[in-house]
MINU-633214 format. One record per residue: residue in three letters; x, y, z of N, C-alpha, C, O in turn. Coordinates in steps of 0.2 Angstrom, whole numbers, padded with zeros to 4 digits, always signed. Example, Ala and Ser with C-alpha at 12.3 -4.5 7.8 and 13.67 -1.06 7.14 Angstrom:
2
ala+0066-0028+0039+0062-0022+0039+0066-0016+0039+0071-0017+0042
ser+0064-0011+0035+0068-0005+0036+0064+0000+0039+0067+0006+0040
# end
This chain:
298
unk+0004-0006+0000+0000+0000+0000+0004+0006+0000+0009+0007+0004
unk+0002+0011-0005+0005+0017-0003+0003+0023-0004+0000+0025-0009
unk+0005+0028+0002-0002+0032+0004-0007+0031+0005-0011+0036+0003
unk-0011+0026+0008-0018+0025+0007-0021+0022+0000-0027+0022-0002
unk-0016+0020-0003-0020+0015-0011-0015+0008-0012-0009+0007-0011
unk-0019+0005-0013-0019-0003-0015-0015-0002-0019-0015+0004-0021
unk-0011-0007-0022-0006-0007-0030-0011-0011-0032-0016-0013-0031
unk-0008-0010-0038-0014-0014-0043-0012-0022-0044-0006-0023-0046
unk-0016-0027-0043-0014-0036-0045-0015-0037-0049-0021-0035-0049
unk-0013-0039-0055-0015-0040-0061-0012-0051-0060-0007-0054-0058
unk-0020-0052-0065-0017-0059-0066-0015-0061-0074-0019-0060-0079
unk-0009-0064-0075-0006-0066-0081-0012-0071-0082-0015-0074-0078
unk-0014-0070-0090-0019-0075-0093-0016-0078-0100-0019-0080-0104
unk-0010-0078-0100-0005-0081-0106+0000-0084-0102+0003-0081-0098
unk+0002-0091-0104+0007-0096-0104+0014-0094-0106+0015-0088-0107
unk+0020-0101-0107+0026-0099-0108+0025-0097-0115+0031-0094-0117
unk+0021-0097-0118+0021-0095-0127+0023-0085-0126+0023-0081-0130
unk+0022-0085-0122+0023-0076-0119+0027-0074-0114+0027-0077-0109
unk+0032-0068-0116+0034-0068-0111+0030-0064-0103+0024-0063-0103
unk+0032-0063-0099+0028-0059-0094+0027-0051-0095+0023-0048-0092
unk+0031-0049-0100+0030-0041-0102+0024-0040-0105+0020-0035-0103
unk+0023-0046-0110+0019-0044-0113+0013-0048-0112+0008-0047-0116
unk+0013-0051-0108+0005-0054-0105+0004-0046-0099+0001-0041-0100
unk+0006-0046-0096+0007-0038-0093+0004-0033-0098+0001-0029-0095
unk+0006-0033-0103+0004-0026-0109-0005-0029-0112-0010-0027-0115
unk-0003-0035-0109-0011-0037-0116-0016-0036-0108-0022-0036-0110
unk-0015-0036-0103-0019-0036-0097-0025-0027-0097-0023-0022-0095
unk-0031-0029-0098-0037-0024-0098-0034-0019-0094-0034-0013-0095
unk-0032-0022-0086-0031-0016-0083-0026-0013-0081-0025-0010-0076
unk-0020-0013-0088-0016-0011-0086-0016-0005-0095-0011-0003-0097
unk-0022-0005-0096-0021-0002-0104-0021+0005-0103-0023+0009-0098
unk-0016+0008-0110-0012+0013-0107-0008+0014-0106-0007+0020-0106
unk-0002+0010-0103+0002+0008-0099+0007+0006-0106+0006+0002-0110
unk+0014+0010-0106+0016+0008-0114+0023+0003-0111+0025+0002-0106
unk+0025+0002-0114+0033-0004-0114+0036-0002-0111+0039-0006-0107
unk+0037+0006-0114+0044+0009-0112+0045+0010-0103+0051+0010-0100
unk+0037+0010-0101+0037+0014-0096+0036+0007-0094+0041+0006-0090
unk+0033+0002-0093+0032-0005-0091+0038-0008-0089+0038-0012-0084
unk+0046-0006-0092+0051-0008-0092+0057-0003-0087+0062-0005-0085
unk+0053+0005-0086+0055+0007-0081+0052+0005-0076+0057+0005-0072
unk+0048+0003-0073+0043+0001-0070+0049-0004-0066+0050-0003-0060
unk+0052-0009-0070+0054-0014-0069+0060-0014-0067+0062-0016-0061
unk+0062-0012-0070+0068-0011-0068+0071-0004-0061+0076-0003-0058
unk+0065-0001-0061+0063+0001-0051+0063-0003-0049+0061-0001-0043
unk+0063-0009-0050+0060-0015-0044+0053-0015-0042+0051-0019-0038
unk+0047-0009-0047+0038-0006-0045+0035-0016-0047+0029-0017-0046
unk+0038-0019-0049+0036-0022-0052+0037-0031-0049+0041-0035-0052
unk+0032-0034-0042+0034-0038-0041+0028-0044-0038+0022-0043-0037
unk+0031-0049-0038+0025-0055-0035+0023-0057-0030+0022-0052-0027
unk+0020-0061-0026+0016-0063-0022+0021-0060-0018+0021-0054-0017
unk+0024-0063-0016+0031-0062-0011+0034-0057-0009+0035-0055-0003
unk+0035-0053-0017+0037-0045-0015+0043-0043-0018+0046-0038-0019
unk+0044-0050-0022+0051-0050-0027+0051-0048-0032+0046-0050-0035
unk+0056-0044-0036+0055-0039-0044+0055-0047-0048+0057-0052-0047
unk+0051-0045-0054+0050-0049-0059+0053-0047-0065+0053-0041-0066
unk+0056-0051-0068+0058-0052-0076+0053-0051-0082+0049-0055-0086
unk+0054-0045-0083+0049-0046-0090+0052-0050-0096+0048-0052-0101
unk+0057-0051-0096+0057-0057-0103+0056-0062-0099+0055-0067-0104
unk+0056-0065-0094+0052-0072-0092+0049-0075-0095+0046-0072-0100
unk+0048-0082-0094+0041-0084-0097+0035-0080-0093+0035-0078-0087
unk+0031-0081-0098+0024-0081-0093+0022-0086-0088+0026-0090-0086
unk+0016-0086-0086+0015-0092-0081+0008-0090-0080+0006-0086-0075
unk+0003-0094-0083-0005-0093-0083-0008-0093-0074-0007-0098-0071
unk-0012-0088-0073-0016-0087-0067-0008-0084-0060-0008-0084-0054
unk-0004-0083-0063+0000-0080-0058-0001-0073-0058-0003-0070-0063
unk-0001-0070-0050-0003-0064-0050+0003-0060-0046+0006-0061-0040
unk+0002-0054-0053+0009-0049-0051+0006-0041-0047-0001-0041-0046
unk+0009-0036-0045+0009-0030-0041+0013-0026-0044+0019-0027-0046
unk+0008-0019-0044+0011-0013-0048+0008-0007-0046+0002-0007-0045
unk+0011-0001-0046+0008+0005-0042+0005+0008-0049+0008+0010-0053
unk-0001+0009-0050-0001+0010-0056-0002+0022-0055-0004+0025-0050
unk-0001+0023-0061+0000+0033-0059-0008+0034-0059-0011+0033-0064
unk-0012+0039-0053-0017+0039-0050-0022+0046-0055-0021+0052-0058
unk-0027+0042-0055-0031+0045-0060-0033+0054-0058-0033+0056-0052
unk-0033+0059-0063-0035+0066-0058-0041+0064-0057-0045+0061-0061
unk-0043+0066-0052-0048+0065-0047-0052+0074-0048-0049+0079-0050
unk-0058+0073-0047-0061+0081-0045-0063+0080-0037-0067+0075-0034
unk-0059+0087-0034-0059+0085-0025-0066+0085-0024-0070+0090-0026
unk-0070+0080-0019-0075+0079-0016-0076+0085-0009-0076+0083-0003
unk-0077+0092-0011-0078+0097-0008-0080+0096+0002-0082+0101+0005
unk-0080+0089+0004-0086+0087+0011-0080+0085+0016-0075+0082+0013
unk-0080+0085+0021-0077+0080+0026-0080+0073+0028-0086+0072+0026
unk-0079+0070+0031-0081+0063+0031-0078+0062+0038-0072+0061+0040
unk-0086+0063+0043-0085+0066+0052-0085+0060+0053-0086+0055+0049
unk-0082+0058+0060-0080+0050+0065-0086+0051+0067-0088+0057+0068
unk-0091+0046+0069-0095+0047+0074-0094+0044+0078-0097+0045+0083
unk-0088+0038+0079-0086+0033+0081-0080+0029+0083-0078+0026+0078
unk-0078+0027+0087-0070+0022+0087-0069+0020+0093-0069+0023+0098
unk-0067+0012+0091-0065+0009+0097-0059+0007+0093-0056+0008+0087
unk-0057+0001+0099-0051-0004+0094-0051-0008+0089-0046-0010+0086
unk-0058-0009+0087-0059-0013+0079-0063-0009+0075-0063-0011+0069
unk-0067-0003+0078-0072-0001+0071-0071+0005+0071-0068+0006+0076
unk-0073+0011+0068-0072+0014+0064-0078+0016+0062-0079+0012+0057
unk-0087+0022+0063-0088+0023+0061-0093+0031+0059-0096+0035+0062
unk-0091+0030+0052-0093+0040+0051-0098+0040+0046-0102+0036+0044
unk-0097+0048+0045-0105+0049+0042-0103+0050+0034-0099+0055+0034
unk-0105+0048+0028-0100+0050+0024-0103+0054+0019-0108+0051+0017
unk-0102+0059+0016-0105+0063+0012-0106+0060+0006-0103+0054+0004
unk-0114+0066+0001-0116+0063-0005-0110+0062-0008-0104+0065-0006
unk-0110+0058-0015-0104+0060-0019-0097+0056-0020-0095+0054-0025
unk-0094+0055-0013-0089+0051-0009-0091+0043-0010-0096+0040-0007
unk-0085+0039-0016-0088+0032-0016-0084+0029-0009-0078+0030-0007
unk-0088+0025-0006-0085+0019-0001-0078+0017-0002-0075+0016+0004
unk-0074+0017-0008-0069+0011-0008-0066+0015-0015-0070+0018-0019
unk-0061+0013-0016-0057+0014-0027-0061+0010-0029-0063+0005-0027
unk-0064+0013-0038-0068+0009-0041-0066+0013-0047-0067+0019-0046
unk-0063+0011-0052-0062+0016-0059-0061+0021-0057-0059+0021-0052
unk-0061+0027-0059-0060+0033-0062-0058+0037-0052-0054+0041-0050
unk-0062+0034-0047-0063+0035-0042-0058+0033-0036-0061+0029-0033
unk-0051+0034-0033-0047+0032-0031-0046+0036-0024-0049+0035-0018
unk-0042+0040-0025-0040+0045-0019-0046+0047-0015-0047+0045-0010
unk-0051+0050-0018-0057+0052-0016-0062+0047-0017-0066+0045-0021
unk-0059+0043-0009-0066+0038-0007-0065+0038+0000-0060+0040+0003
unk-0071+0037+0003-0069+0036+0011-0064+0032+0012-0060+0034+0017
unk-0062+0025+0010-0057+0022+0012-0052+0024+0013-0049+0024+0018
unk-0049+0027+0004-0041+0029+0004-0041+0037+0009-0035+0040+0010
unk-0047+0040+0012-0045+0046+0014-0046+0044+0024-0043+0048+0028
unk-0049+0038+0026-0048+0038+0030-0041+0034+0033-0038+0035+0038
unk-0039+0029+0027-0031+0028+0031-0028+0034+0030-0027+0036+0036
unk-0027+0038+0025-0024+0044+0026-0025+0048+0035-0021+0049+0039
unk-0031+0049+0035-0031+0053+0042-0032+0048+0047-0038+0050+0049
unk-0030+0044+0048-0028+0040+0052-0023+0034+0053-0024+0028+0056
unk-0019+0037+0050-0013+0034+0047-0014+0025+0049-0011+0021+0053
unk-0017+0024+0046-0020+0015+0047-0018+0013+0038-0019+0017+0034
unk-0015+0006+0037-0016+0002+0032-0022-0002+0032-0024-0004+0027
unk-0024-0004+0037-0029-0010+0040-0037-0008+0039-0042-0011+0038
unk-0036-0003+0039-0044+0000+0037-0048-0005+0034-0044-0010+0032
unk-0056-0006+0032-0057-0007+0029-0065-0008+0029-0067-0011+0033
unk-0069-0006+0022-0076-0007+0025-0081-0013+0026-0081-0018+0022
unk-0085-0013+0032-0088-0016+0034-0095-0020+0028-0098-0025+0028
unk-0096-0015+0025-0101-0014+0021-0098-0010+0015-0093-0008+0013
unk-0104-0008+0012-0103+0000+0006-0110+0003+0005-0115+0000+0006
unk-0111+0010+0004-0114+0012+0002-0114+0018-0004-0110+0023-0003
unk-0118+0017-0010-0118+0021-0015-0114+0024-0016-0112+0027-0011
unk-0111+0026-0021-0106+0035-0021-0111+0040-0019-0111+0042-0013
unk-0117+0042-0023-0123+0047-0022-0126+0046-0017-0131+0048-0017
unk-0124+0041-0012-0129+0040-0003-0125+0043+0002-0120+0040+0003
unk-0126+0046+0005-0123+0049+0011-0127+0046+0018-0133+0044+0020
unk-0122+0045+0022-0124+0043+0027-0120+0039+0032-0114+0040+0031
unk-0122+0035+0038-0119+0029+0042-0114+0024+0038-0117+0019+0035
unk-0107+0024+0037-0103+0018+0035-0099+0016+0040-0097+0021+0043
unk-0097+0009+0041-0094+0006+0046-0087+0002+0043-0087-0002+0039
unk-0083+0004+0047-0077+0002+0045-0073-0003+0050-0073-0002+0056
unk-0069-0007+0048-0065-0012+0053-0058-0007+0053-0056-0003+0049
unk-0056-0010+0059-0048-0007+0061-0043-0013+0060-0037-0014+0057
unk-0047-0018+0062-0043-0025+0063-0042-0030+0058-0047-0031+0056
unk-0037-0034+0055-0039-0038+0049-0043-0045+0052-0048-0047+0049
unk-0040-0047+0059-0046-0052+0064-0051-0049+0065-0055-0053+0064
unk-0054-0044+0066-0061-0042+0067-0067-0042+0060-0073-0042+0060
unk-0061-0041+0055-0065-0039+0048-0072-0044+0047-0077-0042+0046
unk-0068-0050+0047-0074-0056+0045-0081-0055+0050-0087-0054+0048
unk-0079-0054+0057-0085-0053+0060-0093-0047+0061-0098-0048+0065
unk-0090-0042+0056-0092-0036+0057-0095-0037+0050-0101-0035+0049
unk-0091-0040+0045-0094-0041+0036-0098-0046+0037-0101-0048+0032
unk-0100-0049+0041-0105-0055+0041-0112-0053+0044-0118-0056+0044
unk-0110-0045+0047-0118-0044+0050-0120-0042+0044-0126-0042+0043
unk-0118-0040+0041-0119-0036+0034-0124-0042+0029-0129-0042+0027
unk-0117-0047+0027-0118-0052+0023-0125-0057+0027-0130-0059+0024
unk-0125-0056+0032-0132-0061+0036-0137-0056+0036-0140-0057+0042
unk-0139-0051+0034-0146-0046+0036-0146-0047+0045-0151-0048+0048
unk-0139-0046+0047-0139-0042+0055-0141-0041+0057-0143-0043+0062
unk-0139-0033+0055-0137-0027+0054-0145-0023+0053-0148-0024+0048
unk-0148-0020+0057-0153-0015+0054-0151-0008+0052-0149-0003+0056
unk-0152-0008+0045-0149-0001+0043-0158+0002+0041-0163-0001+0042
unk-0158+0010+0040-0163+0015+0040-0163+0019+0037-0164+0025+0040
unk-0164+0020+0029-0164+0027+0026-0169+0032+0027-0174+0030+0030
unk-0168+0037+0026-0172+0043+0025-0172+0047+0018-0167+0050+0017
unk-0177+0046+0014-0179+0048+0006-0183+0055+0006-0189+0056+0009
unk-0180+0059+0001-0183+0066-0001-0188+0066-0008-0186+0064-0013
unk-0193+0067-0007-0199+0063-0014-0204+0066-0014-0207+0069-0009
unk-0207+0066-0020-0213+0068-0018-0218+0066-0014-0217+0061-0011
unk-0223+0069-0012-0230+0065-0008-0234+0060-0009-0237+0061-0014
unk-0235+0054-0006-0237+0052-0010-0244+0049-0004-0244+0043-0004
unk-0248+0052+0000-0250+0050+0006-0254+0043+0008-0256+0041+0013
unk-0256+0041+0002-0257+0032+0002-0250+0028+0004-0251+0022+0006
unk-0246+0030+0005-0238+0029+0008-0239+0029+0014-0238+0023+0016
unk-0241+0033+0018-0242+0036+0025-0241+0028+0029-0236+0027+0033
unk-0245+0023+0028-0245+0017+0028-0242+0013+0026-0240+0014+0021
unk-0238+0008+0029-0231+0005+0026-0232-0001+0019-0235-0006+0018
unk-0227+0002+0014-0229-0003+0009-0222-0007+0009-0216-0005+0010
unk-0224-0014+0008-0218-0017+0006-0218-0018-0001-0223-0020-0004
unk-0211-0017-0005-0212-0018-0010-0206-0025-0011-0201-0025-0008
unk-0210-0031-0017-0204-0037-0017-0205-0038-0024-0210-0037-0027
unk-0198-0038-0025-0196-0039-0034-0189-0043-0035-0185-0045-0031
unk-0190-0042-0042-0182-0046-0041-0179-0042-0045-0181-0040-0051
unk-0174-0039-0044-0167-0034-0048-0164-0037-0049-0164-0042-0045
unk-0159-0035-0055-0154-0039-0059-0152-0031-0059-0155-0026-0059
unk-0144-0032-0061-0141-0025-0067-0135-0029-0069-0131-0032-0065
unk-0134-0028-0074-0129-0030-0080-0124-0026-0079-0124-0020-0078
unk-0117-0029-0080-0114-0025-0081-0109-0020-0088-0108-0022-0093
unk-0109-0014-0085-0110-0008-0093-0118-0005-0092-0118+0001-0092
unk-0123-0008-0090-0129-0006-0088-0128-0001-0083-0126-0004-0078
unk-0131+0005-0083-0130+0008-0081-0136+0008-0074-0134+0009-0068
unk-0140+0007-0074-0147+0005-0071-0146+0000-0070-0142-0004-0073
unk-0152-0003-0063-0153-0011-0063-0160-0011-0064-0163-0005-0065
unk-0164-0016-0065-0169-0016-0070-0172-0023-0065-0168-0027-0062
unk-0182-0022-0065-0183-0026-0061-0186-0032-0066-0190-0030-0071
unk-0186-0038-0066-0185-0043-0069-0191-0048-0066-0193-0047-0061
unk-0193-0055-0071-0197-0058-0068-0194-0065-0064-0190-0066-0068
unk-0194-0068-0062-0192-0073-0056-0193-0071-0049-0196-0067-0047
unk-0191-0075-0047-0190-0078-0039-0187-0069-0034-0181-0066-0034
unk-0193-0067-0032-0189-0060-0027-0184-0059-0025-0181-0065-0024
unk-0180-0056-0024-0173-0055-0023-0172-0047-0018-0168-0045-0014
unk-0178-0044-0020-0177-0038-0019-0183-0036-0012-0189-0038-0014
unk-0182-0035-0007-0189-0029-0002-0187-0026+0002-0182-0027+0006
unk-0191-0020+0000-0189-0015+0005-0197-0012+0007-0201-0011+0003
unk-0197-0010+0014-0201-0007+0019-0201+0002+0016-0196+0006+0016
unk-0206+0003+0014-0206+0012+0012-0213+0014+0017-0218+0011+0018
unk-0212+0020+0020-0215+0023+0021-0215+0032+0023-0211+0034+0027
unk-0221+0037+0021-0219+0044+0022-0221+0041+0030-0223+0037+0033
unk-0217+0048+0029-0217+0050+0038-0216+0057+0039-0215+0059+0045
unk-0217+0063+0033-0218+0069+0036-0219+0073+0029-0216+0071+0024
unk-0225+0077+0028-0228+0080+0021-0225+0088+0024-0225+0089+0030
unk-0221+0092+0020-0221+0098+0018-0223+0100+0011-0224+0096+0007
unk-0223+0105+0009-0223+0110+0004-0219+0109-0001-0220+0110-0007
unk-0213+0106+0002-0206+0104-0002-0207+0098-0005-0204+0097-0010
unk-0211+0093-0002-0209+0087-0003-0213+0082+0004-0217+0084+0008
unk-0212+0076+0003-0212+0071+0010-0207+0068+0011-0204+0067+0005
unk-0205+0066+0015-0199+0062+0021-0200+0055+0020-0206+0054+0018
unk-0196+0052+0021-0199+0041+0019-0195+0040+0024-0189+0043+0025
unk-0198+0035+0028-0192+0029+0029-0193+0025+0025-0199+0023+0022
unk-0186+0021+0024-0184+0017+0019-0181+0013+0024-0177+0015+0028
unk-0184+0005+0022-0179+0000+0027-0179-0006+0021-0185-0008+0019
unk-0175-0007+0019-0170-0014+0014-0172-0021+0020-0172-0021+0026
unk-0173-0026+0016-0172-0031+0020-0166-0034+0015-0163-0039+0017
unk-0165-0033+0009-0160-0034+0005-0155-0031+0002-0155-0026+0005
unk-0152-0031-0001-0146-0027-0004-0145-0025-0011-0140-0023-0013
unk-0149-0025-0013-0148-0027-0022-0145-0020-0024-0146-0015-0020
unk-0142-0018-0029-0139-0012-0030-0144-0008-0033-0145-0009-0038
unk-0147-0003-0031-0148+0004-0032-0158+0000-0031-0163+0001-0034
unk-0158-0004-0026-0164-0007-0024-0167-0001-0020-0173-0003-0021
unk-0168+0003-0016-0170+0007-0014-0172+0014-0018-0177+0017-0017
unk-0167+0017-0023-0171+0021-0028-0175+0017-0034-0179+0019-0039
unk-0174+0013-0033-0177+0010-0040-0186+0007-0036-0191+0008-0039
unk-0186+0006-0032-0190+0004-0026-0196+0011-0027-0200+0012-0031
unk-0194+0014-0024-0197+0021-0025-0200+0023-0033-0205+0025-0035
unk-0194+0023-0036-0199+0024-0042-0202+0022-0046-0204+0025-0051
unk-0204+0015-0045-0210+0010-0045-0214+0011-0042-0219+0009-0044
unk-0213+0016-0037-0221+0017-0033-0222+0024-0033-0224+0028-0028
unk-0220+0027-0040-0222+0033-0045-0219+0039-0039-0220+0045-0038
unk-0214+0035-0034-0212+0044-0029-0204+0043-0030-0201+0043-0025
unk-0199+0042-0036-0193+0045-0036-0189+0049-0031-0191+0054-0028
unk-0184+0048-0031-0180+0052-0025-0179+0058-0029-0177+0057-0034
unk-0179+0063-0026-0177+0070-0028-0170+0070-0030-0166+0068-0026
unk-0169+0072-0037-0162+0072-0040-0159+0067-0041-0153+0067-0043
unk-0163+0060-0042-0159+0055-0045-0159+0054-0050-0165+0054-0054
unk-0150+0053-0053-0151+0054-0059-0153+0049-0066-0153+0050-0072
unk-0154+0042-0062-0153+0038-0065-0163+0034-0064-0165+0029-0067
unk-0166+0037-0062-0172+0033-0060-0178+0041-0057-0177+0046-0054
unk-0182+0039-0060-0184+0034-0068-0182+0036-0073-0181+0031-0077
unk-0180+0041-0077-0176+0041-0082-0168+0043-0081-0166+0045-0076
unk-0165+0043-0087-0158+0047-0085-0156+0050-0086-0154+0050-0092
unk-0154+0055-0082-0153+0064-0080-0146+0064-0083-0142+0065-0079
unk-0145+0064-0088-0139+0068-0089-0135+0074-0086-0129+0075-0085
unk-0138+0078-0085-0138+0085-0082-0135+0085-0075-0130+0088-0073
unk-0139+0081-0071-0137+0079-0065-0133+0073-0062-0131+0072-0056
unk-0131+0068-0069-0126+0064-0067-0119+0067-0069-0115+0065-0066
unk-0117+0072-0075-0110+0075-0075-0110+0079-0073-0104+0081-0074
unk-0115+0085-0067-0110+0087-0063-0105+0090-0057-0102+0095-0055
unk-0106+0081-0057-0100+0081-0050-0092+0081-0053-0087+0082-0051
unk-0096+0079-0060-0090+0079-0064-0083+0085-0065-0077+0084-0066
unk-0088+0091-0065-0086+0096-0066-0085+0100-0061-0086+0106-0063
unk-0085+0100-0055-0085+0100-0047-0094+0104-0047-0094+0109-0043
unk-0099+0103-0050-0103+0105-0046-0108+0100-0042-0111+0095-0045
unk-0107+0101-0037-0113+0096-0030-0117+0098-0027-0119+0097-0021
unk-0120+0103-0032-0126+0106-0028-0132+0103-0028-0137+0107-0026
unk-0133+0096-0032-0140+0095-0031-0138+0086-0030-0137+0082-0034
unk-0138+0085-0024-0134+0077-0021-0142+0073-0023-0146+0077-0025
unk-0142+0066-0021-0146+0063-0023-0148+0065-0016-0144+0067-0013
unk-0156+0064-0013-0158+0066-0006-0161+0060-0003-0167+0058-0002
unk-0154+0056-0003-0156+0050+0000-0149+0047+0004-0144+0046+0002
unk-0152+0046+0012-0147+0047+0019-0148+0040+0021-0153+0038+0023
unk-0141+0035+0022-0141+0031+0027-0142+0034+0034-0138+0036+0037
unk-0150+0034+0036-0151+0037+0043-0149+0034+0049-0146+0037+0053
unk-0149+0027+0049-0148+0022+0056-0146+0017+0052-0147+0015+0047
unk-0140+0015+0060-0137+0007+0059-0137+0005+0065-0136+0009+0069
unk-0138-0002+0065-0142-0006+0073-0141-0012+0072-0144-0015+0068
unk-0135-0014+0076-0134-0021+0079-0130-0024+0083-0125-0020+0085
unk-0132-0031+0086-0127-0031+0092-0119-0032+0091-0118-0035+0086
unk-0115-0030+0094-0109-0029+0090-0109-0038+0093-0112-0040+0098
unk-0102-0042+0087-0103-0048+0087-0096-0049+0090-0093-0054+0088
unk-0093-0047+0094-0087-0046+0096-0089-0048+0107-0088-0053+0110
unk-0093-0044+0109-0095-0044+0115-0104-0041+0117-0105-0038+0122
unk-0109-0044+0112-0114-0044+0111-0117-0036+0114-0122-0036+0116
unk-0113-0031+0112-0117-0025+0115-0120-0023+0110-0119-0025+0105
unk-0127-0017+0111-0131-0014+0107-0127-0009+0103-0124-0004+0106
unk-0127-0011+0098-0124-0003+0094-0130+0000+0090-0134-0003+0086
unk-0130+0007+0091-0134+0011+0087-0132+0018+0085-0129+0022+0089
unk-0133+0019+0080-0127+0025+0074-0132+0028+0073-0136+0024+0071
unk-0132+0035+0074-0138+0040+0067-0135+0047+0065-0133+0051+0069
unk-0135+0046+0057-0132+0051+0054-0134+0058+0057-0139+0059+0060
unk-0130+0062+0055-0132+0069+0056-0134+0074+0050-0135+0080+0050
unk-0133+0069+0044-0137+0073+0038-0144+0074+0038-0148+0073+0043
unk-0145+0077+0033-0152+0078+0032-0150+0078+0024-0145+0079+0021
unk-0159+0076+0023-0162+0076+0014-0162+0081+0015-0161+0083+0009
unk-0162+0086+0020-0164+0093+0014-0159+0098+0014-0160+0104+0012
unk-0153+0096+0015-0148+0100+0015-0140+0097+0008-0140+0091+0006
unk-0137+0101+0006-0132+0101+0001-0126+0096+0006-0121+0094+0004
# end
C-alpha cells in the first residue's frame, strides 16, 4: 500500500508462449500503460510478486500467476465534504459519509473515497469497510480497524444483521403514510448503467414509508431487507415517488449525473443512510449510529 492506495494485482492469462512483459501489456487493466514505461517500472523494482520480489519481464509467462504494480493515479475532482467520525474503538471505525464520496477505489474514483481518505487521516493500512454504500448515498458507514475483526463485522452485513434505515426526499405520496412493502427481483448488467426489475424468484424488499408532508416534498423511511444495488431508488420509483435528484431513475438525467464531474454538488441525490443497529458480534453490546445529515440540506 502506498499512501492510502492498493497497488494494482494483475493476473497473467497467457502461458510460456509469452513472455511476462507482454502478457502484462495485453492485461485490460493495465491499458495505457506503454513498454517503455512497463520496463522502467521494472527495472525500479515497481514491479513484483506474491512475495514481493521484482519480476523479469522477458520471463516466461506463467497462466493465473498474480503480479503488483503501483499504477500513476487518476486526476480526481476533489469531493468538496469532510467525512466526520461518529465513532471508534479498537476494531471499528464509524462515520458519516458525504453525497458524492464512493465507499472504496472503483475506476476513475481512487483517492477520493472514504477508504483511501480515512487511512490517510488515520494513518492505518488496515482499514477497511464493513459494508458499502452508493457514491450518491450519504450517510452511516462502518469500518473495521482490525484484519481479525474484519470477518465478524462483514457478516452482519452479509447475514441481514445489521438493521440499517434510510431517510428519502420525494414527492407526496399519502397512500404511503401506511407502510408498503415492495418485493421484486433486480438484476443489473454489467455496462448497464441502471438495474432493471425482472421476472423470477424475489430477490429484492424493501419497507417504504412517508413519515412527514411539507410544501417541499415528503420524508420516507426506507428499510431494505435486502441489498440489491440501487434497490431502494429503483423501489421508490416503482411506486411513481422517485428520490429527488436522482439521476438515473426513472429516467436518466444527464444533467445531474455530470455534474460532480465538473465540481458541481449542488444537487446530491436526497437519499441518507439514517440508522445502523446491531449487536456488535465481538462482545454482544447494542450498537446504534444515526447520521447527522439531512435530505434537505447540500
Amino acid at each position: 500500500m502506498r499512501d492510502g492506495v492498493d497497488s494494482t494485482r494483475v493476473v497473467l492469462r497467457s502461458g510460456p508462449e509469452s513472455t511476462v512483459g507482454e502478457a502484462l501489456l495485453a492485461s485490460p487493466s493495465l491499458a495505457g500503460l506503454g513498454a517503455a514505461e512497463l520496463r522502467a517500472r521494472a527495472a525500479a523494482g515497481e514491479i513484483v510478486d506474491a512475495g514481493g520480489q521484482p519480476v523479469d519481464l522477458d520471463a516466461p509467462s506463467r497462466v493465473n500467476v498474480s503480479l503488483y504494480l503501483y499504477r500513476d493515479l487518476p486526476d480526481e475532482v476533489p469531493i468538496p465534504f469532510d467525512v466526520p467520525v461518529l465513532y471508534r474503538d479498537d476494531n471499528i471505525v464509524v462515520v458519516d459519509k458525504p453525497h458524492f464520496l464512493a465507499t472504496m477505489p472503483r475506476g476513475r474514483h481512487v483517492t477520493q473515497t472514504a477508504l483511501v481518505r480515512l487511512r490517510r487521516e488515520l494513518d492505518s493500512d488496515t482499514i477497511s469497510p464493513a459494508h458499502r454504500l452508493d457514491r450518491l448515498t450519504a450517510g452511516i458507514l462502518l469500518f473495521t480497524l482490525r484484519p481479525e475483526v474484519r470477518a465478524a463485522y462483514q457478516d452482519l452485513f452479509a447475514s441481514r444483521k445489521a438493521r440499517k434505515e434510510y431517510r428519502a426526499l420525494a414527492p407526496v405520496d399519502e397512500a404511503l403514510s401506511d407502510t408498503v412493502t415492495v418485493r421484486d427481483r433486480i438484476e443489473k448488467t454489467a455496462g448497464d448503467l441502471r438495474a432493471r426489475v425482472v421476472d423470477g424468484p424475489v430477490n429484492a424488499i424493501s419497507d417504504i414509508t412517508l413519515v412527514e408532508q411539507t410544501d417541499r416534498g415528503g420524508v420516507y423511511r426506507l428499510v431494505p431487507h435486502t441489498g440489491r444495488t440501487h434497490q431502494l431508488r429503483l423501489h421508490m420509483s416503482s411506486l411513481g415517488v422517485p428520490i429527488v435528484d436522482d439521476p438515473l431513475y426513472p429516467d436518466v438525467r444527464p444533467e445531474l449525473a455530470e455534474r460532480p464531474d465538473h465540481g458541481d454538488f449542488t444537487s446530491p441525490l436526497r437519499l441518507v443512510a439514517h440508522v445502523l443497529e446491531f449487536t456488535d458480534p465481538l462482545d454482544g453490546t447494542p450498537r446504534r449510529f444515526e447520521s447527522r445529515r439531512s435530505v434537505w440540506s447540500d
